[in-house]
Every structure is written in C-alpha cells, then in structure tokens.
C-alpha angles and dihedrals in degrees: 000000000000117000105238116230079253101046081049099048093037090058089049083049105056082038107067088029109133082358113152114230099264086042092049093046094057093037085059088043092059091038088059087043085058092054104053100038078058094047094241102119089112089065090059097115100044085052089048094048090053092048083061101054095044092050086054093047092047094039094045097246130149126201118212134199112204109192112186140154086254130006120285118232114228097261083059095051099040095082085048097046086044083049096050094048096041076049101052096022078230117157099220137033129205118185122195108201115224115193101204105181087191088072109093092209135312125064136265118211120204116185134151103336086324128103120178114197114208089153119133104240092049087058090046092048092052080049100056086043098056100043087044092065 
C-alpha cells in the first residue's frame, strides 16, 4: 500500500512535535533519508504543503489570500483579518496580498474551503440578473 503526502506529513509532524532544535534537525535528517530510501523524494512538496496545513490546523492558525485591484495597507486588512478569525474561531491570522489588475475594484477572500467575492464585477453581475427577471 502507497503512503499518502498526509500520512507522511502527519508522521513528520508528531515527530518533531515538543522537539527541541538539534533533535529536530536530526528527526528531519532521517525523515529525508526515508524518503529517499523509498524513492519519494519527488513527493517532497506535496508532503511539505500538508505539514503546513496541518501546523496551521494544530497551532490555530488561518491562512488567508487577499486578492484586490491595488494592494490594501494594514488598517485596511485588520476588520478582514477580525472577520476571518470570528469566522473560523482561529488564533492567528496570516493574509497574503494578490494584486490582481483584472479586478475592477473590491476584494475576494479565499481561506480554508471558503471564498468570499466582494469583487466588483461579481456585484455588477448580481445587479444585471436581477434586473434581468
């Protein structure tokens, strides 16, 4: 039977879980070494990505993709970031800023399985359905 990316990056997790830095370091060391005595080092990325999400999971925190016409400052993020975590009940919120020039204003959040579209065409398109019944 074939490890999955997760039951890989579970096992690194518990792993290195309340290990101090030297002992990390060589946990991580013979992780790699199982890997590549089981040719799937070429899943390395897919098993890092999904460490991370479980980190996240098991730390509370939620990662957050912003996408806007022009970049938003941090006053301007902070009651998205305060909606996302009263949303989630998450401890920690980290937003990634996309500037996507083909938005014609408004924003559109993606986090977890969720997207929320503020965008302005997608406003303007409820508009021209609903005007069009």
């Amino acid at each position: 039977m074939k490890t999955k990316p997760e039951q890989y990056a579970r096992a690194l997790f518990e792993t290195l879980k309340d290990k101090s830095k030297p002992e990390a370091k060589e946990a991580i060391r013979n992780f790699v070494s199982v890997l590549a005595s089981q040719n799937q080092l070429s899943r390395t990325e897919k098993i890092i990505e999904e460490y991370i999400k479980i980190y996240n999971r098991e730390e509370g925190i939620v990662e957050v993709e912003l996408s806007c016409a022009s970049g938003l400052d941090k006053a301007e993020e902070k009651p998205i970031a305060d909606r996302v975590k009263e949303l989630t009940q998450a401890d920690k919120i980290n937003i990634t800023q996309v500037v996507d020039k083909e938005l014609l204003g408004g924003i559109i959040i993606r986090f977890e399985d969720q997207i929320i579209d503020g965008c302005l065409r997608s406003r303007l398109d409820d508009l021209k359905n609903t005007l069009s019944k």
